[in-house]
C-alpha positions in Angstrom: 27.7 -6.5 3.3 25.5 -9.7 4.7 28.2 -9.6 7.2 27.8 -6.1 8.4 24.3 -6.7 8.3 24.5 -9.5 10.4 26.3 -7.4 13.0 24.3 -4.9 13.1 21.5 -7.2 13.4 22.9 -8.7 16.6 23.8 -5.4 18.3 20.2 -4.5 18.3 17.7 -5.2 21.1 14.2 -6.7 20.1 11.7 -4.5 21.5 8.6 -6.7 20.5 7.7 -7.6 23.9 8.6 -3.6 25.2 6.0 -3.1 23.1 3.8 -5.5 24.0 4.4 -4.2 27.7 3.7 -0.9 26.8 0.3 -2.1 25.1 -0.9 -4.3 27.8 -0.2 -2.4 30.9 -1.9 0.6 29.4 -6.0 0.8 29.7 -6.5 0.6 26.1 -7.1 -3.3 25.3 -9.4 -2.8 28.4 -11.7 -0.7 27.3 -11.7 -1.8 23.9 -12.6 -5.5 24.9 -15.2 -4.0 27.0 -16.9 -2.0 24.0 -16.9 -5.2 22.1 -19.0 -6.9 24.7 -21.3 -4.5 25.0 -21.8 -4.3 21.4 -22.2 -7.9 21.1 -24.6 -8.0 24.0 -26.8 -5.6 21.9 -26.9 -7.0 19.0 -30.9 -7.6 18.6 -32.7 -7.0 15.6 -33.4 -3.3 15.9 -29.8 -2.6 16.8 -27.5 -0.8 13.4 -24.6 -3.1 14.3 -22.7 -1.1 16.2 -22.4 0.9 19.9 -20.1 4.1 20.3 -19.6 6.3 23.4 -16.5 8.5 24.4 -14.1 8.1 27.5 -11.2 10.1 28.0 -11.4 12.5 24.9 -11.7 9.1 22.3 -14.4 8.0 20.7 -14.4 3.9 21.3 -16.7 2.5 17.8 -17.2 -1.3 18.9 -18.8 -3.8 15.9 -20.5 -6.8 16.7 -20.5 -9.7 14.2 -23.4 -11.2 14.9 -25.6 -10.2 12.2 -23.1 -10.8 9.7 -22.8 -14.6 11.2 -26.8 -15.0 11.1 -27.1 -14.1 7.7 -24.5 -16.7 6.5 -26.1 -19.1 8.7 -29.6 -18.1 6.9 -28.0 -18.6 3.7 -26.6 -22.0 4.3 -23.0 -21.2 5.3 -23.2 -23.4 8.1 -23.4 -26.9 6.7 -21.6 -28.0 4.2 -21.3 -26.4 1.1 -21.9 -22.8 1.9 -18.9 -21.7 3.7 -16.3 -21.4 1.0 -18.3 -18.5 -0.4 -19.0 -16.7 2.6 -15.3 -16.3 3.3 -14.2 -16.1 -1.0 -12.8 -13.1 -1.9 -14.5 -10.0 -3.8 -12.6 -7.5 -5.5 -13.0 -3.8 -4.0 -12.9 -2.6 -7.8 -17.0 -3.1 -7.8 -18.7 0.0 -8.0 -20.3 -0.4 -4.1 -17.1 -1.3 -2.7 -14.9 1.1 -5.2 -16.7 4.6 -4.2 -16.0 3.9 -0.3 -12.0 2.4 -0.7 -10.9 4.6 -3.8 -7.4 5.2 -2.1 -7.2 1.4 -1.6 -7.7 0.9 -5.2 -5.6 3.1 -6.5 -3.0 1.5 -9.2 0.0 0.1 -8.0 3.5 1.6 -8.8 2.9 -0.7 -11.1 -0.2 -1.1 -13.7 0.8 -4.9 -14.2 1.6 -5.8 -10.5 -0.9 -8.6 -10.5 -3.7 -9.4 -8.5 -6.4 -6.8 -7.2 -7.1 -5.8 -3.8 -10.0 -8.1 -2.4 -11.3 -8.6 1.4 -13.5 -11.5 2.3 -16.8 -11.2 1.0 -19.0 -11.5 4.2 -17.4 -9.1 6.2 -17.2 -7.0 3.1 -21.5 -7.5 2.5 -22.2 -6.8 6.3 -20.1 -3.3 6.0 -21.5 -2.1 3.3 -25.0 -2.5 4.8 -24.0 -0.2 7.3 -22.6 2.3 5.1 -26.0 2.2 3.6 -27.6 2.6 7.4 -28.2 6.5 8.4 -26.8 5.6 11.7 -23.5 5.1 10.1 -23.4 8.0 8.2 -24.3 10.0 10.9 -21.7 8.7 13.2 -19.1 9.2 10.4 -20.0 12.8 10.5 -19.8 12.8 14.9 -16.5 11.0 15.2 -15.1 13.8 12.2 -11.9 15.2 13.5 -11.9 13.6 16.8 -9.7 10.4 17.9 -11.4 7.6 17.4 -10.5 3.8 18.4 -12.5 0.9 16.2 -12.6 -2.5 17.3 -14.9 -6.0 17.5 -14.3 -9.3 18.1 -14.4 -12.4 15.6 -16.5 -10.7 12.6 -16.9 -7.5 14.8 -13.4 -7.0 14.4 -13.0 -7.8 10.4 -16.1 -5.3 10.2 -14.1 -2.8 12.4 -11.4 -3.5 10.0 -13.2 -2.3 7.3 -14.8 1.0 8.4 -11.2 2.3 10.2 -10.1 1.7 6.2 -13.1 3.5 5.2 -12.9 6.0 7.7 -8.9 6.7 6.6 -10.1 7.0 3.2 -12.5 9.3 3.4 -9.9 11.8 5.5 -7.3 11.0 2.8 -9.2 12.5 0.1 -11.3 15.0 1.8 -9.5 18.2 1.9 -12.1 18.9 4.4 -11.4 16.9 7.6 -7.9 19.1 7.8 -5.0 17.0 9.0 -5.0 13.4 9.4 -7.1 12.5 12.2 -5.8 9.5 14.7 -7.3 6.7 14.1 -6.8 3.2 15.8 -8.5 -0.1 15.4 -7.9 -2.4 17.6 -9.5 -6.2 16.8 -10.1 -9.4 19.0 -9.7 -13.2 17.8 -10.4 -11.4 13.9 -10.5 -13.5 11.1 -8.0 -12.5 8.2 -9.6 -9.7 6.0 -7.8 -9.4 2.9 -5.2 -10.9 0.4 -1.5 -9.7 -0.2 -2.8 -6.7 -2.6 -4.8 -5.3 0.6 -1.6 -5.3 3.2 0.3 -3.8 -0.1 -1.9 -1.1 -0.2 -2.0 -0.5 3.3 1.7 -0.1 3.7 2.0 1.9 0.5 -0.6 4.0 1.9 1.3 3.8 5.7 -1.7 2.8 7.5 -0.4 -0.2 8.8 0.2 1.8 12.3 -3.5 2.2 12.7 -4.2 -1.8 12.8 -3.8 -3.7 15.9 -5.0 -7.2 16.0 -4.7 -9.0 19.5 -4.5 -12.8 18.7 -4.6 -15.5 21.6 -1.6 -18.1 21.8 -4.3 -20.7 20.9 -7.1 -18.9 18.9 -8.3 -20.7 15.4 -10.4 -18.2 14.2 -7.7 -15.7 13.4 -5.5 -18.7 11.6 -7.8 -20.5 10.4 -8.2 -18.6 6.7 -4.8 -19.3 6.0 -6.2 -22.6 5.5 -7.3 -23.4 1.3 -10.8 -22.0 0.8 -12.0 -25.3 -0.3 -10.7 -26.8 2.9 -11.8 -24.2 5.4 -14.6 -25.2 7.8 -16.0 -21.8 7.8 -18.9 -22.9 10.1 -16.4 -22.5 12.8 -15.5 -19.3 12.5 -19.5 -18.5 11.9 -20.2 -20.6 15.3 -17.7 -19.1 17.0 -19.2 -15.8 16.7 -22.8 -16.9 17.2 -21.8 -18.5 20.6 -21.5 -15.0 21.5 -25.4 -14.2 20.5 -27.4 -12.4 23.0 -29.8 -14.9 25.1 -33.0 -13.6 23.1 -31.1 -15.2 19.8 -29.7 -18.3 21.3 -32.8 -20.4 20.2 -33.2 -19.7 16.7 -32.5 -22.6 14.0 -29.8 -20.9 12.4 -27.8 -20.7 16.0 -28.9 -24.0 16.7 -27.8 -25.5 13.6 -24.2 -23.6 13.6 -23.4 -24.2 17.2 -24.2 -28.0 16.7 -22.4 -28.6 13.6 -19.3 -26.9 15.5 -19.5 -29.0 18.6 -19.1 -31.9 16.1 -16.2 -30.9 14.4 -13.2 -33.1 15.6 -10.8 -30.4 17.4 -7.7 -32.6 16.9 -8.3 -32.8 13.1 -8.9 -28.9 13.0 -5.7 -28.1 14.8 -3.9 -30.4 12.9 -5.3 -28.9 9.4 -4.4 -25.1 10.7 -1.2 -26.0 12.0 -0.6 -27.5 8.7 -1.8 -24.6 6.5 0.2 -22.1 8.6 3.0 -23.8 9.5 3.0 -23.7 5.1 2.7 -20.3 4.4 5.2 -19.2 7.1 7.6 -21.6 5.2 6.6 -19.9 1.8 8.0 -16.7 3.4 11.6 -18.2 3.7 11.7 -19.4 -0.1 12.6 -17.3 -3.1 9.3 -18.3 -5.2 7.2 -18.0 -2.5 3.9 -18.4 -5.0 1.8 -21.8 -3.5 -0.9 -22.9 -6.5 -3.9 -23.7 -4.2 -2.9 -22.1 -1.4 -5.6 -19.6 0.7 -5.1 -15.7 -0.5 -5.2 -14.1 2.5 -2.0 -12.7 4.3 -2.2 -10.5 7.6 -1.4 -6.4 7.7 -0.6 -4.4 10.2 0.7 -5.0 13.8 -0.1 -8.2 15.6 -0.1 -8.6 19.5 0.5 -12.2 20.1 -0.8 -12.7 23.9 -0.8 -15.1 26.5 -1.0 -15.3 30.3 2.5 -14.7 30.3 2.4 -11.3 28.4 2.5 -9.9 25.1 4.5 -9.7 22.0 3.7 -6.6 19.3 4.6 -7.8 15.8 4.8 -5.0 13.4 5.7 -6.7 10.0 3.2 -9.8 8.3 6.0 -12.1 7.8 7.1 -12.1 11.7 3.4 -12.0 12.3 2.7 -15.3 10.0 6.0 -17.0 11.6 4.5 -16.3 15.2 1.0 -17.2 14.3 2.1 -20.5 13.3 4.9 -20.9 16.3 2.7 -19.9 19.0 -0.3 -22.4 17.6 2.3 -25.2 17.4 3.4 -24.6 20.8 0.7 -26.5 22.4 1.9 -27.8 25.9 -0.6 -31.4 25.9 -3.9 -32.0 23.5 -7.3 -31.0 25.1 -5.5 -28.1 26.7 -7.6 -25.0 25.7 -10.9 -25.8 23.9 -11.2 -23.6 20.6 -14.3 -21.8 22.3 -12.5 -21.1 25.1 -9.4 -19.6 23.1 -11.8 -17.6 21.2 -13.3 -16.0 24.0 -10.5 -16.0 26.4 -9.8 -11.7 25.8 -11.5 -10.7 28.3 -9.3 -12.9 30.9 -5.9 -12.0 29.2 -6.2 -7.8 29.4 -6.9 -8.0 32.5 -4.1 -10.1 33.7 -1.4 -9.3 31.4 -1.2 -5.9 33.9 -1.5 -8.0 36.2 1.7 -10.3 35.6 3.6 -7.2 34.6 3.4 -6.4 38.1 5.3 -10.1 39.5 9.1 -9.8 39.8 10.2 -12.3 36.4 13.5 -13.2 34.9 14.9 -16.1 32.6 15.4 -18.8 33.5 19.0 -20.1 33.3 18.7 -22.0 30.6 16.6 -19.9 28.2 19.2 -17.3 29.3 21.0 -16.6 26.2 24.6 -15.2 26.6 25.4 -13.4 23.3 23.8 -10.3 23.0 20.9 -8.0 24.2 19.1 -8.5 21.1 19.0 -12.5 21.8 17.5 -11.2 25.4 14.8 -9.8 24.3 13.9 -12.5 21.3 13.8 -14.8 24.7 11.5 -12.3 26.7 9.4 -11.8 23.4 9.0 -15.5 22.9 8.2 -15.9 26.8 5.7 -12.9 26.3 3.7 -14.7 23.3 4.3 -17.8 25.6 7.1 -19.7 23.8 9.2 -21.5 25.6 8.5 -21.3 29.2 8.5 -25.2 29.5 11.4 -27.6 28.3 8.3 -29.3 26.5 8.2 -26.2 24.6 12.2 -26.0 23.2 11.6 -26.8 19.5 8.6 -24.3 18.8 10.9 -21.8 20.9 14.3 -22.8 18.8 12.5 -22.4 15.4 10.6 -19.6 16.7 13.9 -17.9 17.4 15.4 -18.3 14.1 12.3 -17.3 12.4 12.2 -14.4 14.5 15.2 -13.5 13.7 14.7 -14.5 9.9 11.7 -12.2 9.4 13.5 -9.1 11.2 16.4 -9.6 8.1 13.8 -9.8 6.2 11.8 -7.1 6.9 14.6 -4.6 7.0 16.6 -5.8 4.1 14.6 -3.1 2.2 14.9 -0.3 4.6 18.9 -1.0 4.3 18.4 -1.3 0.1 16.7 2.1 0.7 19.7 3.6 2.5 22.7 1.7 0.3 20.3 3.4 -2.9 21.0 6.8 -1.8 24.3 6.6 -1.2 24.3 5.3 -4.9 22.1 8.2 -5.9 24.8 10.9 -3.9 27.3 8.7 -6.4 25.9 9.3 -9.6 25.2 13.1 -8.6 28.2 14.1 -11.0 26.3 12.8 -14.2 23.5 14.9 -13.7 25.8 17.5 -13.0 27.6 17.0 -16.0 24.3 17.4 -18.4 23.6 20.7 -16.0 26.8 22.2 -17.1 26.0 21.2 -20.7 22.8 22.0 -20.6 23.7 25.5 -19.7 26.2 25.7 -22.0 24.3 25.3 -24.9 21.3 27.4 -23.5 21.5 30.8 -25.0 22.0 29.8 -28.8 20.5 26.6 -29.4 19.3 25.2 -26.6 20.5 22.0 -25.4 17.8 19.6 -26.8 19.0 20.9 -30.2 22.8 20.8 -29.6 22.3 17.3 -28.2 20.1 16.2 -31.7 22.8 17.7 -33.5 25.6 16.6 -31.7 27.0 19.7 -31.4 30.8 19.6 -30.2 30.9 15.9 -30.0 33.3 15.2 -27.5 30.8 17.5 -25.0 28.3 15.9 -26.6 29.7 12.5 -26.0 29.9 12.7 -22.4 27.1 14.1 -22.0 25.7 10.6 -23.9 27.4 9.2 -21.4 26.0 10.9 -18.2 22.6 10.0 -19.7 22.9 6.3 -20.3 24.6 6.0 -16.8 21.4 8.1 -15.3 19.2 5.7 -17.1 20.4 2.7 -15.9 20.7 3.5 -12.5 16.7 4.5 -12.2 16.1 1.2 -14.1 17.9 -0.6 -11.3 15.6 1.0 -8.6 12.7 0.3 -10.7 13.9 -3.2 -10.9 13.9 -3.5 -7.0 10.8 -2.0 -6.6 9.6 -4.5 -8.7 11.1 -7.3 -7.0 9.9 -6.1 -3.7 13.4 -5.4 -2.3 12.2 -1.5 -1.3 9.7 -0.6 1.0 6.5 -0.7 -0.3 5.8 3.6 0.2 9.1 4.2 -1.6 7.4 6.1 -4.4 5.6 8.4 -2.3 8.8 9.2 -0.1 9.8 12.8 -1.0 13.3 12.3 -1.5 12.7 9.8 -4.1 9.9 11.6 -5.8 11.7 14.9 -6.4 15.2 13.1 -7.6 13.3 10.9 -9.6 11.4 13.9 -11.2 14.2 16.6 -11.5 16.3 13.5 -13.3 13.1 13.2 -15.6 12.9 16.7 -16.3 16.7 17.4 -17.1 17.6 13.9 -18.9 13.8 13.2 -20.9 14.6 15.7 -23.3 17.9 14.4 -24.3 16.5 10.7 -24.7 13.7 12.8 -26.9 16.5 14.2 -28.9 18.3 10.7 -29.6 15.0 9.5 -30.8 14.5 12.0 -33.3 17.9 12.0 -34.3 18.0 8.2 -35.2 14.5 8.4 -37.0 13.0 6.5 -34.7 9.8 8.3 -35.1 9.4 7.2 -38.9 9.9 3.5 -38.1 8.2 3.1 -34.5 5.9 6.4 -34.6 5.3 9.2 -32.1 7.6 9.1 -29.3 5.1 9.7 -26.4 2.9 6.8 -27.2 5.7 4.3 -28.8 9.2 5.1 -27.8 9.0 6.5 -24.1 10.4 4.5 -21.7 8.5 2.9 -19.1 10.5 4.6 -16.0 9.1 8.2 -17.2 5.4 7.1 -17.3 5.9 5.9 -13.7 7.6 8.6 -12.1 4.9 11.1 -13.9 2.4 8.8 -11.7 4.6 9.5 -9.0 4.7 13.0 -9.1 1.1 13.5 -9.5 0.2 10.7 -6.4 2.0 13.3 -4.4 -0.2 16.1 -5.2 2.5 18.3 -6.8 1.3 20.0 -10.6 2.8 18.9 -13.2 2.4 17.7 -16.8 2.5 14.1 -17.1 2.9 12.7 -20.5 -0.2 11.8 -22.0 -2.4 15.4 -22.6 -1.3 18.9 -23.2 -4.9 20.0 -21.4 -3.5 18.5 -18.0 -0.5 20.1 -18.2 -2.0 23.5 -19.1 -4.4 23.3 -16.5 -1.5 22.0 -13.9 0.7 25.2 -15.1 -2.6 27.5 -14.5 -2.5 26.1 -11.1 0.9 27.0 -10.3 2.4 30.1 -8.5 3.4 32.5 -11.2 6.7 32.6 -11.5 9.0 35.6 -11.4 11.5 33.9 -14.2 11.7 31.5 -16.3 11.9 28.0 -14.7 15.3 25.6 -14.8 14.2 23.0 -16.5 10.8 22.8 -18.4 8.0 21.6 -16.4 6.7 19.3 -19.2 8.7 16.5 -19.6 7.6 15.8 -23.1 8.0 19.3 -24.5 9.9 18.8 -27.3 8.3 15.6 -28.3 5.1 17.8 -29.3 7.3 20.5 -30.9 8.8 18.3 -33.6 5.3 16.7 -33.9 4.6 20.4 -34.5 7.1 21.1 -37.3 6.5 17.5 -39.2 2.5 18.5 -38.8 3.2 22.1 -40.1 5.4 20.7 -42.9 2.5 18.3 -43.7 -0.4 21.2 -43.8 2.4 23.0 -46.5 1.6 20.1 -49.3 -2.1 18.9 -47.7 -4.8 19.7 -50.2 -7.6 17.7 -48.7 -9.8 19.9 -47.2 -11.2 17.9 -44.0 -7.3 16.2 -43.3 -6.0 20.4 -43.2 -8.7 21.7 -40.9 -8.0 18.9 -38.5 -4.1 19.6 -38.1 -4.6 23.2 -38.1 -6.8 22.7 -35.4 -4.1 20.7 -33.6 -1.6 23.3 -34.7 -3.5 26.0 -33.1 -4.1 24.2 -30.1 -0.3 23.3 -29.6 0.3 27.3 -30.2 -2.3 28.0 -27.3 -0.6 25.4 -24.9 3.0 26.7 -25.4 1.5 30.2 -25.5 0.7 29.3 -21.8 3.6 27.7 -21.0 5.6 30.1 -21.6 3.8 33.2 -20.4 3.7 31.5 -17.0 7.5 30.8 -17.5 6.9 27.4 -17.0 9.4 26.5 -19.9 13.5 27.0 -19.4 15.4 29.5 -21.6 16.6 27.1 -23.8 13.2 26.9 -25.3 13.3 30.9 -26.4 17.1 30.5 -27.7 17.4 31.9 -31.0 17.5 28.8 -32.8 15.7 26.1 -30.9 13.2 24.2 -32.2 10.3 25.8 -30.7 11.5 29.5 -32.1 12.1 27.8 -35.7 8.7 26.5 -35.5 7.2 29.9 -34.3 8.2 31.5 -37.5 7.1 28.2 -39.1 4.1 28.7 -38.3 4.0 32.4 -38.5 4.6 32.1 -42.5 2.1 29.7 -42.4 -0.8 31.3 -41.5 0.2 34.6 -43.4 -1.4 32.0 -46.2 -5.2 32.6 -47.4 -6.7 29.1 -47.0 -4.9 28.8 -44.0 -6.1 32.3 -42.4 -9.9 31.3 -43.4 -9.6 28.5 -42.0 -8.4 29.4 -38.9 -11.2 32.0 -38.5 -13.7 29.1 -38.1 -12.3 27.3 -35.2 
């Protein structure tokens, strides 16, 4: 398998630095960098933060970080002492941060996935001051439906960050805005914004498209949070940005004081401690515990263009984009080349001759020329691109930038390829849901075939349909055993195919695994199957189905499901397989509460499960009037039917039907 992967590996041709051609010689960086000056340069104190105009049919939304930076220079983030909480991480579960990022929020696959989705606090308190602003809100409601382009530079792009996330929220849950309007923000020299729950949920949510962070070869601002908070100099990246201050703000003591302390950091020492840090996290991604005690939370997300006089490389995955952050940084050609203020404010230089040096006639040079393969072409014109390796000085970042290249492209699509070698394991297994379909309507029109399975009806049918079921079961807890483990891409439970197989296997094999329950008294010695005997798979593929907007009845309420079956088309015949997974787990909780109301004399304890009884009547009533139950339910002796008459002879009695009347 690793072999045919590594073939198929080599037979394709990087297109990193296609893309990055496509990016560079196309207007866009242009007149995004352009917005971002313009918003920086108006960045007084009347000013909301932010300048938008249109060109071209887009609507260009430019941050400045300016304010953000003077505030945390007020509050003491420039000397020592303040700067590890100005860049900490907060939680977007707070109730300020939670009403604007709900989608963001949203559980995991997994309730117990670990830690919660946090962005660095002072971009984070800078944003939601302008969500607060009416400017903001009014812009929200101009840019509504049109294409719209965020951006900023330093700060102004982590803030830009922040409202193209808010801005994709609000259209993801609004009904209202129609389809998904195109949304692009595009960031300059940004710091890192959020920690590895953050670029989870923006894959899971597949907005990782919509990001595009231009990084110079030689920029620490955009590296430098990789560093341990404790270590980070975060006065750099808050001088950085105030260098950029509009002349009438230059002279204040909170400008002074930043710029100064910045001038005296030692710009060897800094590399050295980024390079470091980076060059450590980009070796975490090639290890199989990865997990770094100590280590700074914040991991890239969406697509990186790594640029450089000689080009630009597009990135589109975090762990090539971590590998080239630290490759290109490390590929330094002498010390004292490229001052940190100078990389930091370089942009404006590089998109305007990136199209430039598209333009000249280049090749490879014979040495870099690599003579294997197309896809070892274009690593080489990606690396020269980012610029890696243009200089013999240059061969060992180039050489491990290959490999790591290469390295993070395996990695990256190992899950795709576990996606596609899944379904051809799912098409395999077909048969054993077939299997229980044939029993299942074999057993349909007299019993039904949750009660032939319970009774083991014709036990050599009933043995392989046992069988069928325990084979089904395994194989879903395999996939939910990658998805665990990360070895499946991270939108894997909201892709359709997955969803419905995953829910028409619930639906058809539940039942059964309800039946063997029953049948084995596990209800007496573990208690009700819903809250102690289901298994885990079936409460996440319930999550599943409802995360993709479909109806249906979960496991934990009949009033959801009744409500979700109210919802539904009305059918013209009874459905295939009953729409509530759990059916027959309330209808033998039916029968052993109708059994108990026969001997109950205590008053209080009878009215409350006749209420329960009469509100389990109401529900199936539903169910079935809208045909949302199979046919197997109805069969003459079923559970369900038994019960009906159950309950039929039960209220014919006098304390029963007095009761009744009260609720």
């Amino acid at each position: 398998m690793d072999d045919a992967g590594g073939e198929e590996e080599a037979s394709m041709f990087e297109t990193s630095h296609v893309l990055g051609a496509l990016l560079a010689s196309s207007p866009l960086l242009a007149r995004a960098w352009d917005r971002c000056v313009a918003a920086t340069a108006a960045a007084g104190a009347a000013a909301p933060g932010f300048l938008h105009g249109e060109d071209g049919g887009t609507v260009y939304v430019a941050f400045s970080g300016v304010k953000a930076a003077l505030s945390a220079a007020d509050a003491g983030a420039a000397v020592a002492g303040g700067s590890a909480d100005a860049f900490a991480p907060v939680g977007l579960g707070g109730d300020a941060a939670l009403r604007l990022f709900a989608p963001l929020v949203a559980a995991e696959p997994d309730a117990a996935a670990g830690e919660p989705v946090a962005v660095q606090a002072l971009a984070l308190q800078r944003f939601l001051k302008l969500c607060g602003s009416p400017d903001f809100q009014m812009l929200l409601n101009q840019i509504r439906g049109k294409a719209v382009v965020f951006t900023g530079h330093s700060l102004g792009g982590a803030i830009a960050a922040l409202a193209a996330l808010r801005y994709l929220c609000i259209s993801s849950s609004s009904s209202t805005w129609g389809s998904a309007p195109q949304v692009l923000c595009i960031t300059f020299g940004s710091p890192l914004l959020g920690n590895e729950a953050l670029s989870r949920a923006i894959l899971r949510e597949r907005w990782s498209g919509n990001f595009c962070h231009v990084v110079s070869q030689h920029d620490i601002v955009p590296r430098l949070l990789f560093c341990p908070l404790d270590l980070v100099p975060a006065h750099i990246i808050i001088g950085m940005q105030l260098q950029q201050c509009p002349a009438g703000l230059r002279h204040s003591s909170a400008v002074t004081v930043a710029t100064t302390r910045m001038a005296d950091t030692d710009q060897d020492t800094l590399r050295q401690l980024i390079q470091m840090h980076v060059g450590a996290v980009a070796l975490e991604q090639k290890l199989a515990a990865p997990a770094t005690p100590g280590g700074s939370p914040y991991r890239p997300f969406g697509t990186y263009v790594l640029c450089s006089p000689n080009g630009a490389a597009c990135l589109d995955n975090p762990i090539a984009a971590v590998q080239m952050l630290y490759a290109t940084f490390a590929s330094r050609c002498s010390p004292g080349e490229d001052s940190p203020e100078a990389a930091h404010s370089c942009y404006g230089d590089l998109v305007l001759k990136m199209p430039q040096h598209l333009l000249l006639k280049r090749r490879l040079s014979v040495e870099d020329a690599p003579s294997s393969s197309n896809y070892d072409a274009g690593v080489s014109l990606a690396l020269e691109a980012s610029g890696i390796g243009a200089k013999r000085r240059q061969a060992t970042e180039a050489s491990t930038a290959r490999q790591w290249l290469k390295t993070s492209k395996r990695a990256v699509r190992r899950p795709s390829l576990n996606c596609a070698h899944l379904a051809t394991r799912l098409g395999r297994i077909t048969p054993c849901r077939a299997q229980i379909e044939w029993y299942k309507a074999l057993f349909d029109v007299e019993t039904g075939y949750y009660d032939a399975f319970k009774q083991r009806r014709s036990f050599k049918k009933f043995s392989k349909a046992n069988m069928n079921r325990i084979k089904l079961g395994q194989f879903w807890d395999g996939v939910l055993a990658m998805l665990d483990a990360g070895q499946l891409p991270h939108d894997f439970h909201r892709r359709a195919k997955w969803v419905n197989a995953a829910r028409f296997y619930q639906l058809l094999v539940e039942p059964l695994d309800i039946a063997d329950y029953h049948r084995n008294n596990l209800h007496r010695t573990r208690g009700s199957y819903v809250p102690n005997g289901r298994e885990r798979r079936y409460d996440l593929f319930d999550r599943w189905w409802q995360e993709k907007g479909c109806t249906g009845a979960g496991g934990d309420t009949m009033s959801s499901t009744s409500a979700a079956s109210a919802s539904c088309r009305k059918r013209s015949k009874y459905a295939g397989l009953t729409q509530d997974p759990c059916f027959w787990a309330r209808v033998e909780e039916a029968r052993e509460q109708t059994e108990s109301v026969r001997s109950d004399r205590d008053a209080a304890e009878l009215a409350m499960k006749l209420k329960v009884l009469q509100e389990f009547e109401r529900y199936s009533s539903e169910l079935v009037a809208s045909r949302e139950v199979s046919v197997d339910v109805l069969a003459p002796q079923s559970s369900y039917t038994l019960w009906l008459e159950e309950w039929k002879q039960l209220k014919l009695r006098d304390e029963v039907r007095t009761m009744l009347l009260q609720f």
